[in-house]
Structure formats: structure tokens, C-alpha cells
DOMI-773361 format. One record per atom (N, C-alpha, C): x, y, z. Coordinates in steps of 0.2 Angstrom, whole numbers, plus 5000, padded with zeros to 4 digits. Example, Ala and Ser with C-alpha at 12.3 -4.5 7.8 and 13.67 -1.06 7.14 Angstrom:
BEGIN
+------+------+------+
:    x :    y :    z :
+------+------+------+
: 5066 : 4972 : 5039 :
: 5062 : 4978 : 5039 :
: 5066 : 4984 : 5039 :
: 5064 : 4989 : 5035 :
: 5068 : 4995 : 5036 :
: 5064 : 5000 : 5039 :
+------+------+------+
% end
This chain:
BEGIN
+------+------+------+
:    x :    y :    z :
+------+------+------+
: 4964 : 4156 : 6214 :
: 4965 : 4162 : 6210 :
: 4969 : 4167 : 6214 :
: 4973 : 4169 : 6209 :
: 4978 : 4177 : 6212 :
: 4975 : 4184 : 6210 :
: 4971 : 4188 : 6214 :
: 4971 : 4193 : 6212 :
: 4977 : 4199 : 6213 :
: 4976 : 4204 : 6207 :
: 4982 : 4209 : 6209 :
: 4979 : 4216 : 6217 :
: 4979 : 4217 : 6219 :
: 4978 : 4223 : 6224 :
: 4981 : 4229 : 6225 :
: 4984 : 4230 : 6220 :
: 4990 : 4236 : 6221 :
: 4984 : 4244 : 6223 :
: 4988 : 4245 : 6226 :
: 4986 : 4252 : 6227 :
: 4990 : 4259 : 6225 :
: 4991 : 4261 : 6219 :
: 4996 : 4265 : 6215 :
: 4997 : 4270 : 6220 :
: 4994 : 4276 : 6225 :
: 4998 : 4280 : 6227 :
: 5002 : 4276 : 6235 :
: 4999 : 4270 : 6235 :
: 5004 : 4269 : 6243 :
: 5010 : 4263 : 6240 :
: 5009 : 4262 : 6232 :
: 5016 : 4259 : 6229 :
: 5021 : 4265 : 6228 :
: 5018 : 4270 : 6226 :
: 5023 : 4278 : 6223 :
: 5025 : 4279 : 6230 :
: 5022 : 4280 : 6233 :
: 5024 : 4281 : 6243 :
: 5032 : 4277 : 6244 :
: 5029 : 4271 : 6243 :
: 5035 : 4265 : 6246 :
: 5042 : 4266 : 6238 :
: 5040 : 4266 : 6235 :
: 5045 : 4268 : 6228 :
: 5047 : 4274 : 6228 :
: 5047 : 4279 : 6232 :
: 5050 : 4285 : 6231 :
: 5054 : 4285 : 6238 :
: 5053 : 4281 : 6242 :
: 5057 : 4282 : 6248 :
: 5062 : 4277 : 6247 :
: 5061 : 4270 : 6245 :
: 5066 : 4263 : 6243 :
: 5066 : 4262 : 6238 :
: 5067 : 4265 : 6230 :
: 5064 : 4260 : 6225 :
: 5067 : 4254 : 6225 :
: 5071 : 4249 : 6229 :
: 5074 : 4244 : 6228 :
: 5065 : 4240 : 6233 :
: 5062 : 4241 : 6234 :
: 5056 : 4238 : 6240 :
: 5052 : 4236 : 6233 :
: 5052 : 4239 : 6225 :
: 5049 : 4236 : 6221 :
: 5046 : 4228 : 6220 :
: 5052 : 4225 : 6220 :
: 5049 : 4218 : 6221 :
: 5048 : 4215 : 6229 :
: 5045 : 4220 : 6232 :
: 5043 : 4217 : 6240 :
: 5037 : 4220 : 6238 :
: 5032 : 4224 : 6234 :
: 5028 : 4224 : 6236 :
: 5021 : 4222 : 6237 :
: 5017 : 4222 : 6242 :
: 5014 : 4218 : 6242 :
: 5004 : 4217 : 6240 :
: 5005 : 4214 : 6233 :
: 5000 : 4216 : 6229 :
: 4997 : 4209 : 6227 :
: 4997 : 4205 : 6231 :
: 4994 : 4199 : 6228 :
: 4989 : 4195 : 6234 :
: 4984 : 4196 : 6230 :
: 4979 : 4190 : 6239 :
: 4976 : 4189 : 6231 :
: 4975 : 4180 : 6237 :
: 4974 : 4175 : 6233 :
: 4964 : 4171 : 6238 :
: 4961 : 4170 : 6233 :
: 4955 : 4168 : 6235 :
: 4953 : 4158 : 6232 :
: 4953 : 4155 : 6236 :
: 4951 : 4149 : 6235 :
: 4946 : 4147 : 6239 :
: 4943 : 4142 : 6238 :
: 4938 : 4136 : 6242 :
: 4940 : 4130 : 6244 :
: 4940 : 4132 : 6248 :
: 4942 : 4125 : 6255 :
: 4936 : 4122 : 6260 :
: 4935 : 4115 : 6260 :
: 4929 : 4112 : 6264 :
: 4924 : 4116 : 6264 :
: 4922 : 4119 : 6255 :
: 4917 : 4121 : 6254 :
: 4914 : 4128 : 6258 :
: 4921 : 4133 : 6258 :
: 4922 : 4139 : 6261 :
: 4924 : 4145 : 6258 :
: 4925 : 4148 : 6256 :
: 4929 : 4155 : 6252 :
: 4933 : 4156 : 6256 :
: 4941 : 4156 : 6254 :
: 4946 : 4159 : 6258 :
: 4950 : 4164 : 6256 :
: 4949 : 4168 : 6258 :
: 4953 : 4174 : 6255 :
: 4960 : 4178 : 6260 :
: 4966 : 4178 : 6258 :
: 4973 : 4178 : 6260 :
: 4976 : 4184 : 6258 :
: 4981 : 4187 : 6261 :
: 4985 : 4192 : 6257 :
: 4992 : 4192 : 6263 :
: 4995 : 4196 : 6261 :
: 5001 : 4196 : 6264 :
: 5001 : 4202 : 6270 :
: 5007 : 4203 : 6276 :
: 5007 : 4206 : 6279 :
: 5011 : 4214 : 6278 :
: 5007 : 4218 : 6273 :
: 5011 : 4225 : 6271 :
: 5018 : 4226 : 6275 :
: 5017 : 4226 : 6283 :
: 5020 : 4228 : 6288 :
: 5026 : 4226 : 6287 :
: 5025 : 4218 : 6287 :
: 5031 : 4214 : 6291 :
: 5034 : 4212 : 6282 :
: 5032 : 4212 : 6278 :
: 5037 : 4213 : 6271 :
: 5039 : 4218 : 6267 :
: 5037 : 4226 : 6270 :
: 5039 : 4231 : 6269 :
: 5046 : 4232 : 6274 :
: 5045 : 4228 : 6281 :
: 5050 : 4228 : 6285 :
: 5056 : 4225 : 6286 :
: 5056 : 4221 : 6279 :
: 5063 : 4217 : 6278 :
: 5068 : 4222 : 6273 :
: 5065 : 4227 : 6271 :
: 5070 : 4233 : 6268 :
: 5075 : 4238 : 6275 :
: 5070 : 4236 : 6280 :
: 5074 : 4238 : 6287 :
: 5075 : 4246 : 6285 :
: 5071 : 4251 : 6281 :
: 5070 : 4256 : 6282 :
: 5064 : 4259 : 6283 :
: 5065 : 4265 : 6290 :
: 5059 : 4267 : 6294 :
: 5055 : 4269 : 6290 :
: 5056 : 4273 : 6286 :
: 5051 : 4277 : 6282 :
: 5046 : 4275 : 6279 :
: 5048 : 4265 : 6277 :
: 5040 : 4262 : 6274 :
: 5039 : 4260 : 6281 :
: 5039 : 4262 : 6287 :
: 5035 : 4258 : 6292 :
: 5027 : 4261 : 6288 :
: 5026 : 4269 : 6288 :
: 5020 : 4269 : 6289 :
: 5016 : 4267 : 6283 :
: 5020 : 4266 : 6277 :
: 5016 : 4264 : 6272 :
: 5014 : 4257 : 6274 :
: 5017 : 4254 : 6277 :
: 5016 : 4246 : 6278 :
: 5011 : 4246 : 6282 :
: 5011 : 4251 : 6288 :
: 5004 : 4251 : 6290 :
: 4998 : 4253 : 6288 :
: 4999 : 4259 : 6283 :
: 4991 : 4260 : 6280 :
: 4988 : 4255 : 6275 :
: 4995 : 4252 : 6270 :
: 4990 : 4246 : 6268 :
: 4989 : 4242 : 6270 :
: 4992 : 4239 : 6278 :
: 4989 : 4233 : 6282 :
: 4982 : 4236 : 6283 :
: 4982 : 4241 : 6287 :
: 4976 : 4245 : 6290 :
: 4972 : 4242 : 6283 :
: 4971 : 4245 : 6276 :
: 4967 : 4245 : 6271 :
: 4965 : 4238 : 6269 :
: 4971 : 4234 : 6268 :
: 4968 : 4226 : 6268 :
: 4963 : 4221 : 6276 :
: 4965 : 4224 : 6280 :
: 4960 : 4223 : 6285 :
: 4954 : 4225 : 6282 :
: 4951 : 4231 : 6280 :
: 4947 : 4232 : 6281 :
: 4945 : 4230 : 6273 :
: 4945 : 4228 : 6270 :
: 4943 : 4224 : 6264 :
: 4942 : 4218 : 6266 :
: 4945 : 4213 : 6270 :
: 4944 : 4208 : 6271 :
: 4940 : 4205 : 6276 :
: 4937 : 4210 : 6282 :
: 4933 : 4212 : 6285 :
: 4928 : 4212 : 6283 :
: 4926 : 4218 : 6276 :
: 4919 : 4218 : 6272 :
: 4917 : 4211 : 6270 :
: 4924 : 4209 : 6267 :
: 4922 : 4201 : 6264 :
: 4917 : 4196 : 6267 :
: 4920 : 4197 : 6276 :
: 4915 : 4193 : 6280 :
: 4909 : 4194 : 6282 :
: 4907 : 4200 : 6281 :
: 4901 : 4203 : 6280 :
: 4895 : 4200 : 6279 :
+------+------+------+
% end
């Protein structure tokens, strides 16, 4: 399953600094069952906001890592 994640004020962030980072962003984790386990995935904000190679999404890229950490954290709960 792909769910979507986005987060609209830290996409308007990342889109008013690069709008070409549009299709990098990173709005997709995916949840399946493996050897009878819940797996849940997303990507890393940081390191694929990083391939536009401008500073200014560094700290977007880090607050949404930060925020999918901690979603993903609760998960294991």
C-alpha cells in the first residue's frame, strides 16, 4: 500500500524556495506485510531534498525527516 504524507505548509516551504524540487518531493511511504510483520517505509526528506543542491531546503528536509521519525516511532509503539 502507498500512502500519500504530504505535509502542505513544509511543501509551500520547499516550493517557494525551488519550485523546480516539485517532483522531489517527498510524500510517499508505503506500508506492507512481510514474514508476518507490518512494514512501514518512507523516504529520506534530507537526502532527496539534497539532490536540488540548494541550502535553503536543507532545513525543510530536516524538519520533515525530524516529523517522519516521529510518526514512525509512534508506529512502534
Amino acid at each position: 500500500m502507498v500512502c500519500g504524507a504530504c505535509h502542505p505548509p513544509s511543501a509551500h516551504r520547499a516550493l517557494s524556495a525551488a519550485p523546480e524540487v516539485g517532483v522531489l518531493l517527498p510524500c510517499n511511504v508505503t506500508v506492507s506485510i512481510e514474514e508476518g510483520r507490518t512494514v512501514v517505509r518512507a523516504m529520506n526528506p534530507t537526502a532527496v531534498l539534497g539532490i536540488v543542491g540548494r541550502p535553503e531546503l536543507q532545513s525543510v528536509g530536516e524538519d520533515v525527516t525530524a516529523a517522519l521519525h516521529r510518526v514512525l516511532e509512534a508506529c512502534q509503539a
